[in-house]
C-alpha positions as CSV (number, residue, x, y, z in Angstrom):
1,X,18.2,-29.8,18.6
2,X,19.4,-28.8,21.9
3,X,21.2,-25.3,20.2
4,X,18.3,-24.6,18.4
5,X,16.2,-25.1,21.8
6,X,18.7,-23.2,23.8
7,X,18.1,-20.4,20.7
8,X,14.3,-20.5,21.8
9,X,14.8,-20.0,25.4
10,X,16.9,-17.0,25.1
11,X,14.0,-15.4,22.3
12,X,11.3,-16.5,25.2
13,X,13.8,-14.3,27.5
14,X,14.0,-11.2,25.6
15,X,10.7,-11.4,24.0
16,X,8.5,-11.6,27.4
17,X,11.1,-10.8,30.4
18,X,13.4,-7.7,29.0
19,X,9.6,-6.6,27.2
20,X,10.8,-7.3,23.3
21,X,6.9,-7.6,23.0
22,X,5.9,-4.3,23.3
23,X,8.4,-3.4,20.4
24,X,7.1,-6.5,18.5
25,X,3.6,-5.1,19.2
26,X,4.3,-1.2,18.2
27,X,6.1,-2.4,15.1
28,X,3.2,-4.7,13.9
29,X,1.0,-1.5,15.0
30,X,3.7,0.8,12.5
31,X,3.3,-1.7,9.9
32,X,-0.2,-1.7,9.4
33,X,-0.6,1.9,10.0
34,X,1.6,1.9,6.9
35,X,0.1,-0.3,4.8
36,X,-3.7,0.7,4.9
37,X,-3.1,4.3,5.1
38,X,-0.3,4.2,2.0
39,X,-3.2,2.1,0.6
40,X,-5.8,4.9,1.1
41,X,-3.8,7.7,-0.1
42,X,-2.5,5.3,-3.1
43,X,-6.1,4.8,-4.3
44,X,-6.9,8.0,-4.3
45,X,-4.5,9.5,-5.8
46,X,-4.9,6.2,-8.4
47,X,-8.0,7.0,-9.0
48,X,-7.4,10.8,-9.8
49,X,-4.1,10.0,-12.0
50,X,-6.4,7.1,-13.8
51,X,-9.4,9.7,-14.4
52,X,-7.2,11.9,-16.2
53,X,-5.4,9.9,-18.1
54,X,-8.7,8.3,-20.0
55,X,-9.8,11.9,-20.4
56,X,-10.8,12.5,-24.2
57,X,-7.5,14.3,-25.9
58,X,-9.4,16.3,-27.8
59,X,-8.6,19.5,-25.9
60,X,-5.2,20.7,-24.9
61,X,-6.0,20.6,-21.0
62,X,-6.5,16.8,-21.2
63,X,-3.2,16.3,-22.8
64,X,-1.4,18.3,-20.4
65,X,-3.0,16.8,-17.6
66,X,-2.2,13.3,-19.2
67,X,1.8,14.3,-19.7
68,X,2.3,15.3,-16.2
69,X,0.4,12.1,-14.6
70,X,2.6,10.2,-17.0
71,X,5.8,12.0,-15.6
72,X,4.7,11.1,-12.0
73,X,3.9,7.2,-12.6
74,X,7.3,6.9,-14.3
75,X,9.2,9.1,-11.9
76,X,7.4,6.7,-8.5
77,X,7.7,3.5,-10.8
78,X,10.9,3.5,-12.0
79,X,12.9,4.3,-8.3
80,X,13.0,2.2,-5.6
81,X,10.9,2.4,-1.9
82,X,13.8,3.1,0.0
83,X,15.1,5.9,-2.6
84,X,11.8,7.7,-2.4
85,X,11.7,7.9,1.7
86,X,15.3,8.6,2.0
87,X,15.0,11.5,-0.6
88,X,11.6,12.9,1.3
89,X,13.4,12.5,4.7
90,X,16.6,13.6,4.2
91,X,16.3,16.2,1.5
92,X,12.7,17.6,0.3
93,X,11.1,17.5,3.5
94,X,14.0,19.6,5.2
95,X,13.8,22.2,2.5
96,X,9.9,22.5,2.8
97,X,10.5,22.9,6.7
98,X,8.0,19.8,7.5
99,X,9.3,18.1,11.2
100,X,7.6,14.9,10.8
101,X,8.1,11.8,11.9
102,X,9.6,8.9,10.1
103,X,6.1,6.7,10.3
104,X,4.3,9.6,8.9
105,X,7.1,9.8,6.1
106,X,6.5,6.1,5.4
107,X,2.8,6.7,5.7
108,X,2.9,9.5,2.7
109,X,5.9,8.2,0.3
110,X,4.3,4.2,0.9
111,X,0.5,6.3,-0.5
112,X,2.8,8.5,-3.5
113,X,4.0,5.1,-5.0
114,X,1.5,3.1,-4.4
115,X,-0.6,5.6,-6.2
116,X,1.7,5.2,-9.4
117,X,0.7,1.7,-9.2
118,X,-2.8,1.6,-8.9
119,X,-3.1,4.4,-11.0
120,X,-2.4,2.2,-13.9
121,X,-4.3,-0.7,-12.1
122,X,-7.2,1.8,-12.0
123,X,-7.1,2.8,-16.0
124,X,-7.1,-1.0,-16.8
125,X,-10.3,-1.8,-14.7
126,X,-11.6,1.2,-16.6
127,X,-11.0,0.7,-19.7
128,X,-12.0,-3.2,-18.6
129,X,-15.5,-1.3,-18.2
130,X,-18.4,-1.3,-21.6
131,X,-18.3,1.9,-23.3
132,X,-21.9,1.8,-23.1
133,X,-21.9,2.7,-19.3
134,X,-20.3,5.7,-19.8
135,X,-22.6,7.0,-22.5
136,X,-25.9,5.4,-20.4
137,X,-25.1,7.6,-17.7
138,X,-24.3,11.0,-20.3
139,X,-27.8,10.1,-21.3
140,X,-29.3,10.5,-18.2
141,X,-27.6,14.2,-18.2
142,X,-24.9,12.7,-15.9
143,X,-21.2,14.7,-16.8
144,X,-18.3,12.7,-17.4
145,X,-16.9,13.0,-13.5
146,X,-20.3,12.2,-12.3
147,X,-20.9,9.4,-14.5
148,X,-17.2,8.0,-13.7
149,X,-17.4,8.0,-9.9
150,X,-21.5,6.6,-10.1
151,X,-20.9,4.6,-12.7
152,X,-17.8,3.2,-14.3
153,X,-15.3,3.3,-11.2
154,X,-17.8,1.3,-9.0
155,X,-17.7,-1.3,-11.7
156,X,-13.9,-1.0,-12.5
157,X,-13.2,-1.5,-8.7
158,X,-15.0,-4.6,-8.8
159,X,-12.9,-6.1,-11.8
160,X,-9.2,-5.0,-9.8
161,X,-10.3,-6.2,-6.6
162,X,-8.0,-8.7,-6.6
163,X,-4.8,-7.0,-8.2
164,X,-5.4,-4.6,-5.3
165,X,-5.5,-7.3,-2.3
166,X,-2.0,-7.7,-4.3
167,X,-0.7,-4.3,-4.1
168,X,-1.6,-4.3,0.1
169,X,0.2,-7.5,0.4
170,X,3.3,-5.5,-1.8
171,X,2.8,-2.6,0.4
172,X,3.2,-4.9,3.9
173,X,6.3,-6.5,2.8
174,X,7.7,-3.2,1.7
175,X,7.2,-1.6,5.6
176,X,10.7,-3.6,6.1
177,X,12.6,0.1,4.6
178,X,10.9,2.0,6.7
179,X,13.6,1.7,9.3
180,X,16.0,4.1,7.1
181,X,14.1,6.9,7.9
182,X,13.8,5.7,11.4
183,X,10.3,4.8,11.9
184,X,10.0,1.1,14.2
185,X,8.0,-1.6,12.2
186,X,8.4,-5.1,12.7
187,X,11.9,-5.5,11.2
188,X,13.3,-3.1,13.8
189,X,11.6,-5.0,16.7
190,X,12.6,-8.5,15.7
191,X,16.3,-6.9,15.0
192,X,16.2,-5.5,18.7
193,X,15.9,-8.4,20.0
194,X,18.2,-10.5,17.9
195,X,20.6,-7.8,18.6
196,X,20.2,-8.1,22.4
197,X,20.1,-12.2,22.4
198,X,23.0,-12.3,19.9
199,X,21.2,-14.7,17.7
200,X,19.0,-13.6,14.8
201,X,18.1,-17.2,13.4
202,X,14.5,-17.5,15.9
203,X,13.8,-13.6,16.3
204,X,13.9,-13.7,11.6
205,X,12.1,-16.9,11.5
206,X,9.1,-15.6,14.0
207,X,9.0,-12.7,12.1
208,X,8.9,-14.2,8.8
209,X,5.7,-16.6,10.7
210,X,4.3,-12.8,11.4
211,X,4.4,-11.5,7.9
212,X,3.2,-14.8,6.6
213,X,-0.1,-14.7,9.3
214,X,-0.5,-11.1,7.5
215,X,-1.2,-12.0,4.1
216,X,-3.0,-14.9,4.8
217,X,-5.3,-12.4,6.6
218,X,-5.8,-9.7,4.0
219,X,-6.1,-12.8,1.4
220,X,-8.8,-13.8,3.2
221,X,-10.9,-10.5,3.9
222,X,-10.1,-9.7,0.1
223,X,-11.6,-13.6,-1.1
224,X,-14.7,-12.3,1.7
225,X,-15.4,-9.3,0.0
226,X,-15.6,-10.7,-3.6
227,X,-17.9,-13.1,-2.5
228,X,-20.0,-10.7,-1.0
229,X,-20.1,-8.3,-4.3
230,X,-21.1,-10.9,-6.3
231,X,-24.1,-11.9,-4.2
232,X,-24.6,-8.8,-4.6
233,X,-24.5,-8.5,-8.5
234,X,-26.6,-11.6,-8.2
235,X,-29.2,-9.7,-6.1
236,X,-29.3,-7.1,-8.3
């Protein structure tokens, strides 16, 4: 008891007196910023990917459309995080002649993948969707993009809600690469100061506490918001 105490003394020590918390504090900062924005970008480009891929196949743009979103979901699916920011950092970005820096990296390759994943997340909630929306609003004189964004996406958002509080909480454990490409999120600020203490067992397990008070916290607000769409549904 009296290691693990002198452990916690010498955390206190780096974590308030040599100022580990402003690291602690910009990393938590960087991994947010991650998160929601690689969230953003993911549902967009979801949402596009999704769209085209329940186009009718009728016409030969459709099916080309469908073929290359196909490519991309495999291609962002099949590698892992890390591979995907190392390649953008270290190769494709250099040969474009982008100087960015590694949180913005994380911030676009974290939104690319995520958008392979919601993409399909997205086509489930609309095909979740009655048919009979759809032709409703091409009744009303509504085209298909119309009638998708004002109708059916509205609707499929509300049936994925939950599979996409999942894909945040995925996206917030996944900010622990982001250090190969240099950018400082909470695993580089709890590693600084393991490193200067020479003991890793305190700085890991406060970390750990950290990622844990995250989830809880996006669980929450994502329970919050269901509730709230289905009084509205109810008001409606």
């Amino acid at each position: 008891m009296g290691n693990f105490s002198a452990k916690v003394d010498k955390f206190i020590e780096i974590f308030i007196e040599q100022n580990g918390y402003v690291k602690v504090v910009q990393g938590l900062q960087n991994t947010v910023l991650i998160a929601v924005v690689g969230l953003v970008i993911g549902i967009l480009i979801g949402t596009i990917i999704a769209t085209a891929r329940v186009l009718p196949k009728y016409k030969l743009l459709p099916r080309i459309l469908n073929g290359i979103c196909s490519v991309y979901v495999a291609m962002f699916r099949g590698t892992p995080m890390v591979v995907q920011l190392l390649v953008f950092y270290y190769v494709l970005l250099p040969i474009i002649g982008w100087n960015i820096t590694g949180v913005q990296v994380a911030m676009l390759v974290f939104g690319l993948n995520s958008g392979a994943y919601i993409s399909e997340i997205m086509r489930s909630g609309i095909q979740s969707v009655d048919s009979g929306q759809m032709e409703a609003g091409r009744a009303v004189g509504l085209s298909f993009g119309a009638s998708m964004m004002k109708i059916v996406i509205p609707q499929a958002v509300k049936n994925i809600l939950p599979t996409l509080g999942n894909e945040f909480i995925a996206l917030i454990k996944e900010t622990s690469v982001v250090s190969f490409v240099g950018a400082a999120d909470l695993y580089v600020a709890f590693n600084y100061i393991g490193t200067n203490s020479y003991e890793f067992m305190v700085p890991y397990l406060v970390m750990a506490l950290i990622y844990i008070a995250l989830i809880l916290v996006v669980t929450l607000l994502v329970k919050l918001l269901e509730r709230s769409l289905k009084k509205s549904d109810r008001r409606n």
